[in-house]
C-alpha positions in Angstrom: 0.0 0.0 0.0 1.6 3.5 -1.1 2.4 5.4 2.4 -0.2 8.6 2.6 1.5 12.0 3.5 -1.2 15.0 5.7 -1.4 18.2 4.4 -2.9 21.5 5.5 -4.7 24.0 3.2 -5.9 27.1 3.6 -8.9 28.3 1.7 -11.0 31.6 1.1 -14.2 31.1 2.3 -15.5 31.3 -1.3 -13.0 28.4 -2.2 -13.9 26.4 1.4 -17.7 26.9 0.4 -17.1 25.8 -3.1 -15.8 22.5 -1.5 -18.3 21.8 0.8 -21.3 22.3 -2.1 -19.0 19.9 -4.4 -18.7 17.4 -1.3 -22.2 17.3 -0.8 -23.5 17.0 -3.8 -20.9 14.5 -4.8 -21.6 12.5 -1.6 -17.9 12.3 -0.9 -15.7 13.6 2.1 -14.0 17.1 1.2 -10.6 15.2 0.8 -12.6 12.7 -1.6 -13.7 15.9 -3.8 -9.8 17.2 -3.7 -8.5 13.9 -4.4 -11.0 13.8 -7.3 -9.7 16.9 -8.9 -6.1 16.5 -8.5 -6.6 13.6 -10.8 -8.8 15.1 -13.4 -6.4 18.4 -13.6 -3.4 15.9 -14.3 -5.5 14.0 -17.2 -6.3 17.2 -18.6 -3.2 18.6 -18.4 -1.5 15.4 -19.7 -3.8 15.8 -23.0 -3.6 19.3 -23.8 0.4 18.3 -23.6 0.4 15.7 -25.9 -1.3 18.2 -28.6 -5.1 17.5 -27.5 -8.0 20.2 -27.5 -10.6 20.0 -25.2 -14.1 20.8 -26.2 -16.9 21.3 -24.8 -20.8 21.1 -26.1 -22.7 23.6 -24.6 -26.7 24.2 -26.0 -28.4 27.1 -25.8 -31.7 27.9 -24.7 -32.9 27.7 -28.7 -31.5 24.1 -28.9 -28.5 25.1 -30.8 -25.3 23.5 -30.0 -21.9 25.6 -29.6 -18.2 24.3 -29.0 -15.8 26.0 -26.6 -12.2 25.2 -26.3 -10.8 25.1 -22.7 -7.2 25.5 -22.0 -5.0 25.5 -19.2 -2.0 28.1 -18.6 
């Protein structure tokens, strides 16, 4: 089993609150949600280096569909 190392982070309160909705709604502890996105931030990150684009489908209220490119800096 890979040894597990503590860390403390501090948070605005917009940032802790942010958290706590996520948590909730995700029905995981706050470290679960954190956990979460440390892993989808790498996968996204590994993509858009190996010369990906990330797109996302967004409709509109007519039904029309748009694309929107997200990147990372």
């Amino acid at each position: 089993m890979a040894r597990k190392k503590a860390l403390t982070l501090l948070l605005s309160d917009e940032d802790m609150a942010l958290l706590r909705s996520l948590a909730e709604a995700k029905d995981l502890p706050k470290s679960g949600v954190i956990k979460q996105a440390i892993r989808f931030y790498a996968a996204i990150t590994n993509r858009i280096q190996a010369g990906e684009e990330i797109l996302v489908r967004k409709k509109s209220e007519e039904g029309k569909e748009r694309l929107e490119s997200m990147y990372l800096t």
